[in-house]
C-alpha positions as CSV (number, residue, x, y, z in Angstrom):
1,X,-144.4,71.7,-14.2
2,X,-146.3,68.5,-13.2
3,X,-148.8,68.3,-10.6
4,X,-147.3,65.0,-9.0
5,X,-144.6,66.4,-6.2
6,X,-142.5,64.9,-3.8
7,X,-144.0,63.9,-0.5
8,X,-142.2,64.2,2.5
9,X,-140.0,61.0,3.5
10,X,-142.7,59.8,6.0
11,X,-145.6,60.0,3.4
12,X,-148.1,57.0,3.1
13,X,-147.7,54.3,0.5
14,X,-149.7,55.2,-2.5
15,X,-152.5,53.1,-3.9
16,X,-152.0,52.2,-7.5
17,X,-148.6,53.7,-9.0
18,X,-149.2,53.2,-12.5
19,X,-150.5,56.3,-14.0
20,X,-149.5,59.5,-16.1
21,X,-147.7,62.2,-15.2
22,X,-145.4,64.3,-17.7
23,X,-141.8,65.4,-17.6
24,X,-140.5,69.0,-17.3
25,X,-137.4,70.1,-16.6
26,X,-137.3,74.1,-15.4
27,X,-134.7,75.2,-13.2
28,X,-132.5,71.7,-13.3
29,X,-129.0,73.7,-14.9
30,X,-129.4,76.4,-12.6
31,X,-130.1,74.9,-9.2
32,X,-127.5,74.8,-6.3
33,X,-125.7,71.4,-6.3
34,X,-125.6,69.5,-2.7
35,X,-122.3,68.5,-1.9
36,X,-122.6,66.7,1.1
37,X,-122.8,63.0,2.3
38,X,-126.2,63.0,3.0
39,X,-127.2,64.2,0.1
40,X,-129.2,61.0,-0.9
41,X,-131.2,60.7,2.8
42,X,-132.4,64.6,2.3
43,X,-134.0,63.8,-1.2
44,X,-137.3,64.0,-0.6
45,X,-139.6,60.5,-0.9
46,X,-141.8,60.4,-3.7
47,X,-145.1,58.4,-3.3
48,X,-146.3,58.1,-6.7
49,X,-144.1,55.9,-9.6
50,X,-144.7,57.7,-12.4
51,X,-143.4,61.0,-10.5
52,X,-140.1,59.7,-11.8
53,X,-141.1,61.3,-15.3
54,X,-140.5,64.2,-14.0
55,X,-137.4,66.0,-13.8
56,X,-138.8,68.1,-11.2
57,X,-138.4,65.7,-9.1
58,X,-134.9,65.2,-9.7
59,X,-131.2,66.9,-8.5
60,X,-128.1,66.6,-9.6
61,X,-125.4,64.2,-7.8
62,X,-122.6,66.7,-6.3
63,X,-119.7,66.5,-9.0
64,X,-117.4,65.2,-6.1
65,X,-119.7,61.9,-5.7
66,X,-118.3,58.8,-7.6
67,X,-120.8,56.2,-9.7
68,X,-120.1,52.6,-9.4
69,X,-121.2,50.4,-12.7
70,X,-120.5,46.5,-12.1
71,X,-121.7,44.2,-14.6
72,X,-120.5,40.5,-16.1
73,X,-118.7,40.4,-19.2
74,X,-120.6,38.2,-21.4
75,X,-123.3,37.4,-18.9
76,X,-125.5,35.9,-21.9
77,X,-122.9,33.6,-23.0
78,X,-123.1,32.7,-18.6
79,X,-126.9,32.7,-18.8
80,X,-126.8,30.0,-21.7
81,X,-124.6,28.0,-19.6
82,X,-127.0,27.9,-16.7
83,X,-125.7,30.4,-14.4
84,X,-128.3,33.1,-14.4
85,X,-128.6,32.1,-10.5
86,X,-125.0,33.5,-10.2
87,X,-124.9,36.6,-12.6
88,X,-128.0,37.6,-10.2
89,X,-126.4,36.9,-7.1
90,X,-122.9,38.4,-8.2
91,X,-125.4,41.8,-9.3
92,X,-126.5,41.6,-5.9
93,X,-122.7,40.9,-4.0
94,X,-121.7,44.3,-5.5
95,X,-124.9,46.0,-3.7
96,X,-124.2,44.3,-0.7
97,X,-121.0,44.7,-0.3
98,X,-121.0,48.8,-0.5
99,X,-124.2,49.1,1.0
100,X,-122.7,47.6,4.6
101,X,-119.4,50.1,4.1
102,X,-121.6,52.7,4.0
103,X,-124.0,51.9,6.4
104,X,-125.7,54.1,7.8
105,X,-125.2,56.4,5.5
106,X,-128.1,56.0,2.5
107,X,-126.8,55.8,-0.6
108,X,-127.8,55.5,-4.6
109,X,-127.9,52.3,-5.9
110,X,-130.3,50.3,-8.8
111,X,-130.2,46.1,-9.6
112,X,-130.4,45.8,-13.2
113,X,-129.7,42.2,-13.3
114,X,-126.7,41.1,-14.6
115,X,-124.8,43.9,-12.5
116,X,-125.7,47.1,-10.7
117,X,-125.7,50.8,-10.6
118,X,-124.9,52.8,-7.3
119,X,-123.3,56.0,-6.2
120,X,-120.4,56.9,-3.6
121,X,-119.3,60.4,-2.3
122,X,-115.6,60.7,-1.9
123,X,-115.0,59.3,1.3
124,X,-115.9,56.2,0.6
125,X,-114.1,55.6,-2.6
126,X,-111.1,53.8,-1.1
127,X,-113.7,51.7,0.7
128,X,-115.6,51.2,-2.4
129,X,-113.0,50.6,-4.4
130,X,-111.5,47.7,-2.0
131,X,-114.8,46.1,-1.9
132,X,-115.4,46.2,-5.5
133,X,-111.9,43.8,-6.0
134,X,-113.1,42.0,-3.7
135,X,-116.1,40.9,-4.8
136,X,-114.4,40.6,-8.6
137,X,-111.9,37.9,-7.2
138,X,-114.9,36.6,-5.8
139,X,-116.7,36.5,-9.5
140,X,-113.4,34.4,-10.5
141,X,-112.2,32.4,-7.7
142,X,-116.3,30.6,-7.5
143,X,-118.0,30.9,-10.3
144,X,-115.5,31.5,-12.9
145,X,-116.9,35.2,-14.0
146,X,-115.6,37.9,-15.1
147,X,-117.0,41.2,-13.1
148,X,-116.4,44.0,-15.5
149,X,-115.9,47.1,-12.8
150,X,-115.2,50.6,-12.5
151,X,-115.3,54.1,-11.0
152,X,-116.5,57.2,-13.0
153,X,-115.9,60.7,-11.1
154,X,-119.6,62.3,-11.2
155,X,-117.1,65.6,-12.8
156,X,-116.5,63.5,-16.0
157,X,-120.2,62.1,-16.3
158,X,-121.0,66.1,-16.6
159,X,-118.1,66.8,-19.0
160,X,-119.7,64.7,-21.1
161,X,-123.2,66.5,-21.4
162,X,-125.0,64.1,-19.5
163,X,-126.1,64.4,-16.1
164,X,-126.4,62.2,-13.4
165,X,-130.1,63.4,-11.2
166,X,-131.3,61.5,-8.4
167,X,-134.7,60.8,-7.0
168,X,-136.2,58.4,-4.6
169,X,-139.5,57.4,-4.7
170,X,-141.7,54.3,-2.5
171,X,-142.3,51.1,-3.2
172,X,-143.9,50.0,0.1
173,X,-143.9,51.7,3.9
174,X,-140.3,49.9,4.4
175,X,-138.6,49.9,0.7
176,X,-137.7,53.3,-1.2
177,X,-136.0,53.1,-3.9
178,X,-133.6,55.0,-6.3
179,X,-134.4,56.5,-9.7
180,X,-131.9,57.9,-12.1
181,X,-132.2,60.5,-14.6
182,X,-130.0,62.5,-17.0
183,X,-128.4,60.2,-19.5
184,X,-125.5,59.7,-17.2
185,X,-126.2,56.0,-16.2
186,X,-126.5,54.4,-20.1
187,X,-123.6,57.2,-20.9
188,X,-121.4,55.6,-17.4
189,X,-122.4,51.7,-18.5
190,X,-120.9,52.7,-22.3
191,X,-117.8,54.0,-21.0
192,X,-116.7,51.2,-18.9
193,X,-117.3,49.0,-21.6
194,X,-115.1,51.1,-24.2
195,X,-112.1,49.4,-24.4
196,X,-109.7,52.9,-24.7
197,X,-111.9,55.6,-23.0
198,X,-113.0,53.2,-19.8
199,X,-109.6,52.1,-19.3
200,X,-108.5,54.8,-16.6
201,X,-111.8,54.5,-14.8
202,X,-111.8,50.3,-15.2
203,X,-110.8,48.4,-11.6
204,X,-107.9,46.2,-12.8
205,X,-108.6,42.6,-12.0
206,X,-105.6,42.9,-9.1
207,X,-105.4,41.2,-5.8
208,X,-108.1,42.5,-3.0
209,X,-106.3,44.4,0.1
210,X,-109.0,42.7,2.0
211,X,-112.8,40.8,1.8
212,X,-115.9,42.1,1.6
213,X,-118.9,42.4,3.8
214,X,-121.4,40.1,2.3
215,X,-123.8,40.2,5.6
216,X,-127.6,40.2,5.0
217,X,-127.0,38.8,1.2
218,X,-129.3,36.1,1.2
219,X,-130.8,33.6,-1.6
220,X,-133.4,31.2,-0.1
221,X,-136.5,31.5,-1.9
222,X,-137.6,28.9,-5.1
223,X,-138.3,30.8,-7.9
224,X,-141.9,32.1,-7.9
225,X,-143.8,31.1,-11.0
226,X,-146.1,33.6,-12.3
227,X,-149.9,33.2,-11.2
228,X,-151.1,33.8,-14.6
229,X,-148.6,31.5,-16.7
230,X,-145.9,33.8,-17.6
231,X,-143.2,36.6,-16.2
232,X,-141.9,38.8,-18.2
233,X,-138.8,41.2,-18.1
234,X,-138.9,44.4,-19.9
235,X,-136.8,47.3,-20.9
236,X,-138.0,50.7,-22.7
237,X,-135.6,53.3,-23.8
238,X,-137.7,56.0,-25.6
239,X,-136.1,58.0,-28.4
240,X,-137.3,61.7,-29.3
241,X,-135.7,64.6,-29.7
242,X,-136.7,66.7,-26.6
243,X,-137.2,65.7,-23.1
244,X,-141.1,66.6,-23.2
245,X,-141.7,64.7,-26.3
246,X,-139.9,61.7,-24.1
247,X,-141.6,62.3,-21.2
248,X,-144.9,61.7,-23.2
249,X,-143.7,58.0,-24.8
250,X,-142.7,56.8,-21.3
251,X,-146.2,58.3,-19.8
252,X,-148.2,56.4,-22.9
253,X,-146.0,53.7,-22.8
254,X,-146.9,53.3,-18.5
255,X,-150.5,53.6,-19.2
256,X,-150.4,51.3,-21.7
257,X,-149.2,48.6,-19.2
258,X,-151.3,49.3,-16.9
259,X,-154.1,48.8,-19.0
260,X,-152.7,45.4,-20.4
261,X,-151.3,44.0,-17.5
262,X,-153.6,45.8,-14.4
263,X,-152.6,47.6,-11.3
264,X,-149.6,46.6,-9.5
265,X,-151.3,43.7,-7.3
266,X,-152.8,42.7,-10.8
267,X,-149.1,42.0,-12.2
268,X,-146.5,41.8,-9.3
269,X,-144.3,38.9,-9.8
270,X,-144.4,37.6,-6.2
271,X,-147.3,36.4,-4.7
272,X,-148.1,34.1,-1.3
273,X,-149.0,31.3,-3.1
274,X,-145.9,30.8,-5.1
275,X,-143.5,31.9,-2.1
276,X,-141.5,28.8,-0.9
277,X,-138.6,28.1,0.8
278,X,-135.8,25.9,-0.8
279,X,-134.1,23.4,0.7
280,X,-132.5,22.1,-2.6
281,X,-128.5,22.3,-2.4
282,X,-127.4,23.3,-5.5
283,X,-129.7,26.5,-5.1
284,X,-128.3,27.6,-1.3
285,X,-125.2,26.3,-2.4
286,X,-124.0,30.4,-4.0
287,X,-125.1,32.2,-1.1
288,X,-122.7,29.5,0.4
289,X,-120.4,30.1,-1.7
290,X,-120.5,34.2,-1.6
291,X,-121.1,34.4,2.4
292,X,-118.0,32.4,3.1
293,X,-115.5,33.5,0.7
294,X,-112.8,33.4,1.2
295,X,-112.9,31.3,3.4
296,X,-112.4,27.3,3.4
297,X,-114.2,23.9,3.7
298,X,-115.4,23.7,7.2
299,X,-116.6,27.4,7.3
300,X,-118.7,26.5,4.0
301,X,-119.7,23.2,5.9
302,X,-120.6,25.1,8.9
303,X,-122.7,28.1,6.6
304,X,-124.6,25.0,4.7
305,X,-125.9,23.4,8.4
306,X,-127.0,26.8,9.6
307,X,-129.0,28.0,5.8
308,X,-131.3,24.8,6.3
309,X,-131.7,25.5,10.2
310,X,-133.1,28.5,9.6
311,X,-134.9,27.4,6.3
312,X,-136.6,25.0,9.0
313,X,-137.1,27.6,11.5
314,X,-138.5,30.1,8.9
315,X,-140.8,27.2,7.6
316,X,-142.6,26.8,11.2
317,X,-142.4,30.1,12.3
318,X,-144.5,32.0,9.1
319,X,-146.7,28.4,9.1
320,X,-147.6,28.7,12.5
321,X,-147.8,32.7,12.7
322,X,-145.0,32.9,15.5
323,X,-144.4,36.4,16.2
324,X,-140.8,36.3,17.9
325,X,-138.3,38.7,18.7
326,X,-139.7,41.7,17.5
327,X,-140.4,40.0,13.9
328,X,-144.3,39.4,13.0
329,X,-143.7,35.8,10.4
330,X,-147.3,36.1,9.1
331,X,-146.1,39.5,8.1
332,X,-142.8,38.4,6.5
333,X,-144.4,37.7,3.2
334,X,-146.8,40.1,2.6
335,X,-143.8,42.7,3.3
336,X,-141.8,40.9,1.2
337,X,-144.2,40.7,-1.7
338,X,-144.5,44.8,-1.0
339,X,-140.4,45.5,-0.6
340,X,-139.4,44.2,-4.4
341,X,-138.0,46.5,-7.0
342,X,-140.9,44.8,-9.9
343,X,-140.8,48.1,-11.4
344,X,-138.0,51.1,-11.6
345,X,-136.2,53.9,-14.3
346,X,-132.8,54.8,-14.6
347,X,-133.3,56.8,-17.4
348,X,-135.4,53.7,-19.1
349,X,-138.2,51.9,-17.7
350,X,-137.5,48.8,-16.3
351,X,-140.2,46.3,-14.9
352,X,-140.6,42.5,-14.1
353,X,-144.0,41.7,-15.1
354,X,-146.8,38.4,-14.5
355,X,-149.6,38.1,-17.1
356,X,-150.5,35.6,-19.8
357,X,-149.3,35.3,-23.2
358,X,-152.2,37.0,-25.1
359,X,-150.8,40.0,-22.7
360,X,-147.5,40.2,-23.7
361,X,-148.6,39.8,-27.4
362,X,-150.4,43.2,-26.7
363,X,-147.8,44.9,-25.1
364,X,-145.8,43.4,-27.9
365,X,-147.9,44.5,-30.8
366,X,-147.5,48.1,-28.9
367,X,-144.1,48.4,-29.1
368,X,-143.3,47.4,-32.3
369,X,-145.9,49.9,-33.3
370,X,-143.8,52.5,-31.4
371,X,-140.6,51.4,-32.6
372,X,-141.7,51.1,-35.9
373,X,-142.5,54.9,-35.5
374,X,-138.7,55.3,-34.1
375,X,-140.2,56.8,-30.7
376,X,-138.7,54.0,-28.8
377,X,-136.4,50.7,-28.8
378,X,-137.5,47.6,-26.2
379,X,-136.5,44.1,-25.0
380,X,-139.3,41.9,-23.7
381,X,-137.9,38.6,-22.3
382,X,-140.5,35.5,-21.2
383,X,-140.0,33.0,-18.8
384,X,-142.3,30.8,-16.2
385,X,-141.0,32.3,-12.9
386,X,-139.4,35.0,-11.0
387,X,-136.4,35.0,-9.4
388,X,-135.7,36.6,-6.1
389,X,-132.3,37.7,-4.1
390,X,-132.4,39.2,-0.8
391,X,-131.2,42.1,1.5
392,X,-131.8,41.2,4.5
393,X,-131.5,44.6,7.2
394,X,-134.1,43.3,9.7
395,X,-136.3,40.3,9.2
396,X,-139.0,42.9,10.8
397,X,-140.0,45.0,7.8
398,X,-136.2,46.3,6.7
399,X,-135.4,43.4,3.8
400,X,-135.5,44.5,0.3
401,X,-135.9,41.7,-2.2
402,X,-134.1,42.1,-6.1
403,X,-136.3,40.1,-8.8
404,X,-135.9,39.5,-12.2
405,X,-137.3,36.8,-14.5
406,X,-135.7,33.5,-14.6
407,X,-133.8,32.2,-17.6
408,X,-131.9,35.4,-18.3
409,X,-134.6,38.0,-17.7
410,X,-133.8,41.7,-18.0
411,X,-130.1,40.7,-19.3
412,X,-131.5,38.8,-22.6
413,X,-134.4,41.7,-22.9
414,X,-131.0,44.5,-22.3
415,X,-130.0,41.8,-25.6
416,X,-132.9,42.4,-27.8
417,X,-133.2,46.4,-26.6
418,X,-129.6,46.3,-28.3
419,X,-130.5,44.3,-31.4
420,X,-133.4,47.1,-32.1
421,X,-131.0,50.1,-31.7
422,X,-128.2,49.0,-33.8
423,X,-131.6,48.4,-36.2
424,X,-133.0,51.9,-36.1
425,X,-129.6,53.3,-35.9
426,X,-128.2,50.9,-39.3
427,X,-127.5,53.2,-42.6
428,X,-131.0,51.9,-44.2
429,X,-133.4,53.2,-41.3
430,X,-133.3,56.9,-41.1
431,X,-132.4,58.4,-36.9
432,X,-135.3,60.2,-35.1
433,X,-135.6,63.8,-36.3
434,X,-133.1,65.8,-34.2
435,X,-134.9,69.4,-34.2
């Protein structure tokens, strides 16, 4: 078993969280399953990122919990046409939208840009489910999308051989956040896209019963342009044959950016100095459009007045260091900065990325290496800024911010992770070893 263990849930923030750690998995098939709705809060916290290697860390979602997987059918095809903007924001609605139905219950949930990942126990499943049509004939009715989701019993995830393990771990003293295990996510996110085996657990594109709560879903920042000329999004899926051997590509692969790309203030994607409000229209205009829905004109008239106001207000208050009811606006930023999700696993590492060119052409050169060696596949995607959407709790410390790189980010690197496996897995490359 690893040294790195959970801390308790009111642990310190760590100092640097890239580091090595390696993955064991004793005990995991034979331990007692939770089965209650609080299962998520009573996870223990851990401080230390690369603790998520370890399947010690980990437990098993009760098999009478729900996962929901929401993403947009052909969101590169929407990406090319501009609307990366939307596909983020729409990833975000679904989020939002469960996240205040279950409130204040905690549960599971991951952003991985062009839709999400979360988890439901049973009583909220008619809830969920009304809230997931809603936010689909929200997809339609304003931006013309198509929100691909669906409902997967946590019962049939197991059937399968895969598992669904849950873990929380901290990002900053306000933001912890959710890592997945198992196989179950990737194996949930094929499903719903298999046209005869999703079907039954697909949402049918029907009429919603009622809205959705899209309170505290906010989009208000510019994008952030990296402080050392470029962003990066990247995906790593490592391929072996056991779950140690696994465990050691993702702890090379982590020390390997760390040593490329430096400590986490080295590379974070949001800094102070790139952190500014927009007052451009056609960038407040789709948390406009998403807040109001379904509403009409003078409620989205009445939405656009107040964004700006408080745009304004925001503007004076963190440039003049107000500190005013019970929020601390020289603060805000830093804590933003601190409450992003620049870095997570779901089974594959994930991670939003500033650095320079000659960087990613290292990190680059190390992959293909790898990949080469069939011990992993990978998607980098470049772009000149970040993009940032918002979940706003309390404007005192409780707002969590979702960033990924502009210009398609970590759904054109999903694209190329894609394009490498149907590569090592064509008839003229040979598959991993299996034994």
């Amino acid at each position: 078993m690893s040294t790195k263990t959970a801390a308790s849930p009111t642990a310190g923030i760590c100092g640097s969280s890239w580091g090595r750690n390696r993955l064991d998995s004793p005990g995991l098939s034979n331990r007692a399953i939770m089965s209650n709705e609080n299962f998520y809060s009573n996870l223990p916290v851990l401080d230390d990122f690369t603790a998520v290697t370890d399947l010690g860390n980990y437990q098993p979602l009760p098999e009478d919990w729900w996962i929901v997987v929401a993403d947009i059918a052909n969101s590169t095809g929407a990406i090319r046409s501009g609307m990366y903007k939307a596909v983020n924001l729409l990833g975000v609605s679904v989020i939002t939208s469960v996240v205040n139905l279950a409130n204040p219950l905690l549960i599971p949930y991951i952003f991985g840009g062009d839709g999400a990942v979360m988890c439901v126990p049973p009583g909220l499943l008619d809830k969920t489910r009304t809230a997931l049509l809603a936010t689909q004939a929200l997809a339609r009715a304003t931006f013309g999308l198509d929100l691909r989701a669906g409902l997967i019993p946590i019962s049939a995830i197991n059937r399968s051989g895969a598992r669904i393990l849950v873990a929380r771990h901290r990002m900053s003293r306000h933001f912890i956040q959710t890592a997945f295990a198992g196989g179950g996510v990737e194996y949930a996110e094929r499903l719903l896209k298999d046209e005869t085996a999703g079907a039954e657990y697909r949402l049918p594109h029907a009429e919603a019963s009622s809205g959705a709560d899209f309170s505290g879903l906010e989009c208000r920042w510019d994008n952030v342009p990296s402080k050392h000329g470029e962003i990066i999004a990247l995906i790593v899926k490592a391929m072996a044959p056991t779950l140690d051997a696994e465990a050691r590509i993702y702890d090379e692969i982590i020390a390997k950016v760390k040593e490329i790309y430096g400590d986490d203030d080295s590379c974070r994607p949001v800094h102070l100095g790139g952190l500014h409000l927009t007052f451009n229209g056609g960038k407040l205009s789709h948390e406009t459009w998403i807040r109001t829905f379904p509403r009409g004109l003078f409620a989205r008239l009445r939405y656009w007045y107040k964004v700006r106001l408080q745009n304004v207000l925001g503007w004076i208050f963190m440039g003049c260091g107000f500190n005013i009811g019970g929020t601390d606006w020289v603060q805000y930023k830093q804590d933003l900065i601190l409450n992003t999700d620049f870095k997570k696993f779901d089974g594959m590492l994930r991670a939003v990325l500033s650095g320079t060119r000659e960087q990613r052409w290292r990190l680059n050169q190390y992959l293909e290496a790898r990949f080469d060696r069939k011990e992993c596949v990978y998607g980098i995607h470049p772009s000149d800024s970040a993009l940032i959407t918002c979940l706003i709790r309390k404007r005192s410390g409780e707002h969590y911010h979702f960033v990924d790189g502009a210009d398609g980010g970590y759904a054109m690197a999903a694209a190329a992770l894609k394009d490498r496996l149907k590569e090592l897995n064509s008839p003229e490359t040979p598959n991993p070893p299996t034994g």
